[in-house]
SEBANU-362151 format. One record per residue: residue in one letter; x, y, z of N, C-alpha, C in turn. Coordinates in nm, 3 decimals. Each point is the difference from the previous one (the first is absolute). Layout:
SITE   res       n_u       n_v       n_w      ca_u      ca_v      ca_w       c_u       c_v       c_w
SITE     A         X         Y         Z         X         Y         Z         X         Y         Z
...
//
This chain:
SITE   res       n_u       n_v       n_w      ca_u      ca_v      ca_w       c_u       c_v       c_w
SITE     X     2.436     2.601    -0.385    -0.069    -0.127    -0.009     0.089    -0.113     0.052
SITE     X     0.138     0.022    -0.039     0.065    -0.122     0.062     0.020     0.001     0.151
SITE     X    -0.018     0.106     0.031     0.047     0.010     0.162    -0.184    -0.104     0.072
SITE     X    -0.098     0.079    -0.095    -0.123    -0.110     0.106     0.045    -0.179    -0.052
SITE     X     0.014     0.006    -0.096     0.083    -0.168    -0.037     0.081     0.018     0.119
SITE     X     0.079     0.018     0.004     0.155    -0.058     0.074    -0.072     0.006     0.167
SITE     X    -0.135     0.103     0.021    -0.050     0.007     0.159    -0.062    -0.156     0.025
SITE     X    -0.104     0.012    -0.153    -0.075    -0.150     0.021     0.071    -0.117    -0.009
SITE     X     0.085    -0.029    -0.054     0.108    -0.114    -0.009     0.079    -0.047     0.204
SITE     X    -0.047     0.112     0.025     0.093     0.016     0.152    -0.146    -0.058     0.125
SITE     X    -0.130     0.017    -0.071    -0.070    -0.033     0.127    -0.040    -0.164    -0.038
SITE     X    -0.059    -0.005     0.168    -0.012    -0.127     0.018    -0.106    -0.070    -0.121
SITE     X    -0.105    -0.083     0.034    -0.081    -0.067    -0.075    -0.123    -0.012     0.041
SITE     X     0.016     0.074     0.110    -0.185     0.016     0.019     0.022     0.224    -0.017
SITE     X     0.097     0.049     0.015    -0.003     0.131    -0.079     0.011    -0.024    -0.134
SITE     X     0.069    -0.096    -0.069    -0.017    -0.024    -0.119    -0.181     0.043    -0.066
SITE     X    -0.027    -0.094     0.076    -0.237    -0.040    -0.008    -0.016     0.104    -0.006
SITE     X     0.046     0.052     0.112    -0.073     0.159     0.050     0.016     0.069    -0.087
SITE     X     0.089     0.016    -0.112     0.041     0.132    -0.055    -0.065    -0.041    -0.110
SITE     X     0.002    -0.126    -0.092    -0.056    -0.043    -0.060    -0.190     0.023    -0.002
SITE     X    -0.046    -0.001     0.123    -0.151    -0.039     0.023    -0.024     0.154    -0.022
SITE     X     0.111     0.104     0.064    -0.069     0.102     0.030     0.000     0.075    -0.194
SITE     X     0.122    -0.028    -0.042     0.029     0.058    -0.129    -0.190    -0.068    -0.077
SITE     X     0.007    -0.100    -0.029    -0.111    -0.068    -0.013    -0.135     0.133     0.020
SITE     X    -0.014    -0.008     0.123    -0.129     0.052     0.008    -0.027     0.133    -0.023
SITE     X     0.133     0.069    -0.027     0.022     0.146    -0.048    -0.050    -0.018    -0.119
SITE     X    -0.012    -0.086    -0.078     0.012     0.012    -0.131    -0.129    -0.004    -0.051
SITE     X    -0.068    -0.135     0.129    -0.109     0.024    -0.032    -0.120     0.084     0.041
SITE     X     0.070     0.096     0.075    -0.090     0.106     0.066     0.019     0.129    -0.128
SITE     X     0.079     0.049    -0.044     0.088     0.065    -0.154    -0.131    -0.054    -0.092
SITE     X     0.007    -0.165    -0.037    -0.084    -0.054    -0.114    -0.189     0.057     0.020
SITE     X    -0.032    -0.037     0.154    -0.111     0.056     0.055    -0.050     0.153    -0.020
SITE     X     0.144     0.084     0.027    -0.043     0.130    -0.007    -0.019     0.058    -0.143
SITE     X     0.084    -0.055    -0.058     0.022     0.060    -0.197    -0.162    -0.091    -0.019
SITE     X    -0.048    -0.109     0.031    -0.118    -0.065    -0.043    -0.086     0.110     0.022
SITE     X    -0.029     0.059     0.129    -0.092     0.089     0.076     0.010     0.149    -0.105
SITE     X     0.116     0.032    -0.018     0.003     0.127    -0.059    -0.049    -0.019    -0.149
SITE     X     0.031    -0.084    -0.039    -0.013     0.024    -0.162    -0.080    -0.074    -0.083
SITE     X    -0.085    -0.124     0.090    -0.091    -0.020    -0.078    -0.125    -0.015     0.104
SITE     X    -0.142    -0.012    -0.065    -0.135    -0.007     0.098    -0.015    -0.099     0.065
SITE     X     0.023    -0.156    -0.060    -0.043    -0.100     0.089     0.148    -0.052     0.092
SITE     X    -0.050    -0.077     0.065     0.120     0.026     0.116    -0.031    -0.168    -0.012
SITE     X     0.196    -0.077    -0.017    -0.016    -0.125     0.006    -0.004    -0.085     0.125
SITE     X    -0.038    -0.090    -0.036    -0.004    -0.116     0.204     0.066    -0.031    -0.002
SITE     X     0.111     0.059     0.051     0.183    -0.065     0.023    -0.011    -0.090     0.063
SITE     X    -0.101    -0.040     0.115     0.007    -0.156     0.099    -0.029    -0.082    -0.072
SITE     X    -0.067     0.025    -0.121    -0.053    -0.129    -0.040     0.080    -0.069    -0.081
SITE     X     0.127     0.078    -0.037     0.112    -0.021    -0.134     0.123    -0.054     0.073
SITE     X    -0.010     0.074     0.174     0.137    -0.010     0.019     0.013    -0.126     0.159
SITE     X    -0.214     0.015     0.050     0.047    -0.074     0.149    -0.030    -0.113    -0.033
SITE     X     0.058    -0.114     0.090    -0.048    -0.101     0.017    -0.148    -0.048    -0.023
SITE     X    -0.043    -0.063    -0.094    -0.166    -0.036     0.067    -0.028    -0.122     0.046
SITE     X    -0.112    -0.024     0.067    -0.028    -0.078     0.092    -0.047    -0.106    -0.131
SITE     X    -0.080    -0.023    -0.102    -0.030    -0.085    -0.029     0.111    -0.057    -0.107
SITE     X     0.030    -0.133     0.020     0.090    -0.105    -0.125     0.023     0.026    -0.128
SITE     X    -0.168     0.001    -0.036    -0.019     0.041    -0.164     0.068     0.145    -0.027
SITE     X    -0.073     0.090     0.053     0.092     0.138    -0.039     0.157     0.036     0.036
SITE     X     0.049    -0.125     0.071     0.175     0.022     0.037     0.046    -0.059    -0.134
SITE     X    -0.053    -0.129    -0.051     0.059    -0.037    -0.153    -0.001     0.128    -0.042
SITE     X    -0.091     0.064    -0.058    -0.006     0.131    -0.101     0.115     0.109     0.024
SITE     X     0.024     0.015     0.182     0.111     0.064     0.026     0.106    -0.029     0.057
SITE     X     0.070    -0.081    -0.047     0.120    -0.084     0.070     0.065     0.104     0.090
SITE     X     0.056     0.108    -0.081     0.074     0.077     0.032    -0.014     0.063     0.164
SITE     X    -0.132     0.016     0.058    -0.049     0.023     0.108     0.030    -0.065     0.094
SITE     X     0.083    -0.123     0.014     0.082    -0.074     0.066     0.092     0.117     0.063
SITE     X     0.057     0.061    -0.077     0.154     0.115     0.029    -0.055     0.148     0.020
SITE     X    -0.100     0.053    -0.069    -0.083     0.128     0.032    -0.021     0.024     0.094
SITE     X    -0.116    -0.107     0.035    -0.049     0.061     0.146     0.081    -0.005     0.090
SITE     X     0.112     0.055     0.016     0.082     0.020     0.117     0.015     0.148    -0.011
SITE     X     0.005     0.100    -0.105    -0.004     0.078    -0.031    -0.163     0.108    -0.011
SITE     X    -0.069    -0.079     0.022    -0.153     0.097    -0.060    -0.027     0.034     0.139
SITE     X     0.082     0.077     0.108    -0.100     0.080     0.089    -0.043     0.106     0.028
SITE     X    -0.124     0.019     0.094    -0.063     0.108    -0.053     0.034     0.135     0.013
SITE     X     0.085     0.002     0.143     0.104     0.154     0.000     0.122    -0.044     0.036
SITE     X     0.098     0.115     0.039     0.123    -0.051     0.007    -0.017     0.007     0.186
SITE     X    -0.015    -0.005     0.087    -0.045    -0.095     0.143    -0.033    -0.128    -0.007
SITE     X    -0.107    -0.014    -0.096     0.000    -0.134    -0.047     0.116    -0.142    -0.040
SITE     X     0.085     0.128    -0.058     0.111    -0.033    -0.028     0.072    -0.032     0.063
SITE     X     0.062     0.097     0.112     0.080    -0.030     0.072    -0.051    -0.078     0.094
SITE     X    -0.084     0.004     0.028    -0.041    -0.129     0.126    -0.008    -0.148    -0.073
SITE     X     0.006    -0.037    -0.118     0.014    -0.083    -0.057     0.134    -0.017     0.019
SITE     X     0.131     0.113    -0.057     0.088    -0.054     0.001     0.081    -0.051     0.132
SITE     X    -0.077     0.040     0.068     0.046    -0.010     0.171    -0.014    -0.129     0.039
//
């Protein structure tokens, strides 16, 4: 474990993002799949985690400010984002 510390400490700051965004969306692809396996209804991760378009529902989710950088839909998605 200390050796990936001592790797990430060494890259720049947009590999910093990257490793960060990608760890991120592992986690929430992990949270997606254990959702899928083990229980019936399946939650609306966009609606918890993306940006929304209207004012009123961004109060309710502040947090979606910093999420939606993270909620995409495959990992191509991904990387062409991070590109």
């Amino acid at each position: 474990m200390n050796d990936y510390i001592s790797r990430y400490k060494q890259l720049s700051l947009p590999g910093k993002l990257i490793t960060i965004n990608v760890i991120i969306w592992l986690l929430i692809q992990i949270a997606r799949l254990l959702n899928w396996l083990f229980t019936a209804d399946e939650l609306d991760w966009e609606r918890w985690l993306a940006l929304p378009a209207d004012l009123e529902h961004f109060c309710y989710a502040p947090w979606t400010i910093i999420t939606y950088f993270f909620t995409h839909a495959n990992l191509g998605n991904n990387f062409f984002h991070i590109i």
